[in-house]
N, C-alpha and C positions, 0 to 999 in steps of 0.2 A: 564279337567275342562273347562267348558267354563261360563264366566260372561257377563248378560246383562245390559248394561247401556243404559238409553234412546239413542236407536239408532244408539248405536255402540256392536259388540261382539268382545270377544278375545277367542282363541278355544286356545287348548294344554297348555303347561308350560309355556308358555311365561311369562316373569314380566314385569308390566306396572308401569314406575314410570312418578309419574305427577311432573313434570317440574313447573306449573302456572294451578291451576285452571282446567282450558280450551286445559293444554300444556302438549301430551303425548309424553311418546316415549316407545317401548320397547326394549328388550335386542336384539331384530333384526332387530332395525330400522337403519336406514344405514344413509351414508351423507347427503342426499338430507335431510330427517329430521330433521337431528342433526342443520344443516341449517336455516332453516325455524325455528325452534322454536330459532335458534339466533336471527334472525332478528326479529320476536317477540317481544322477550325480551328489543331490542332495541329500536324496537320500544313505546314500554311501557317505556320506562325509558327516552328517550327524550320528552314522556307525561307528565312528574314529574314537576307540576309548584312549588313545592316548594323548586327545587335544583336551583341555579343561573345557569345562561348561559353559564357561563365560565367553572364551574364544570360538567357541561351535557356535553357539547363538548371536554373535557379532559375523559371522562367516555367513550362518542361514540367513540371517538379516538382508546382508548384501547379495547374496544370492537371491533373495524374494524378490529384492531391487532390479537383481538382472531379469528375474523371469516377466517383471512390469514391464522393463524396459524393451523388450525382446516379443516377439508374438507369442499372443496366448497360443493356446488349442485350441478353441473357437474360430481362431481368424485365419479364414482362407487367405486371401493377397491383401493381410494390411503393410500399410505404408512402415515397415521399420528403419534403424538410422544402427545398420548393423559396423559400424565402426566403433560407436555408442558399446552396442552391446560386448561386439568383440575388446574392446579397450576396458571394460567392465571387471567381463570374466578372465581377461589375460591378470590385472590387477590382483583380485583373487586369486587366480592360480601363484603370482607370485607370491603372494601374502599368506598364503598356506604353506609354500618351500619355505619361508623363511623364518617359520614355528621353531623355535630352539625346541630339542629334541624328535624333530620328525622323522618320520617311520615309515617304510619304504611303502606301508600301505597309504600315506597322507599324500610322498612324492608319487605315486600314482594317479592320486584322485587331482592332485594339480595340474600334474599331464595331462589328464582328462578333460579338465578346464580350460587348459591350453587349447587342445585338440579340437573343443566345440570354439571357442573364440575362433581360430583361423576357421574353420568354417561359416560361420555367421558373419564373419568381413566379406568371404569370398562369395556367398551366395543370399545376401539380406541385402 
């Protein structure tokens, strides 16, 4: 099968799960990816003017924690402990829903969280 989206294709069986919008990966996408759509994420969630500063930087903290935990960009097949990581960023993503006053842009960025956690259970 292969599927056209403005300006990108996927050919074979691969599954494409959208992370954000804009933020894919699929079942073969390896560290450097898995990477890059963290720091992403990060960087969209340090965007968040409606978390205080002090909660953003307890957030990025724990996020810095996932991306140690998690394979760098550098590392072609290191060994990761993707239950580890996925149990991580599910944590997070929940601890971001559960901001008193959150804003459908913050419930986003936690789906997001979500959405790369089941993938790094299912392919780490």
């Amino acid at each position: 099968m292969t599927i056209n989206q403005s300006g990108w294709q996927f050919h074979g069986s691969a599954r494409v799960y959208t992370i954000a919008g804009d933020l894919h990966l699929t079942e073969n996408s390896g560290p450097q990816e898995f990477a890059a759509v963290l720091n992403e994420l990060r960087t969209r969630i340090q965007a968040l003017e409606e978390i205080p500063a002090e909660e953003l930087a307890d957030l990025d903290a724990e996020l810095e924690q996932a991306a140690e935990t998690g394979p760098g960009e550098d590392d072609d097949e290191a060994e990761v402990d993707g239950d580890a990581v996925a149990g991580r960023l599910t944590r997070l993503a929940n601890r971001l829903r559960g901001l008193s006053g959150t804003t459908n842009a913050a419930l986003e960025a936690s789906n997001s969280l979500e959405q790369l956690a089941q993938w790094a259970g299912a392919h780490f």
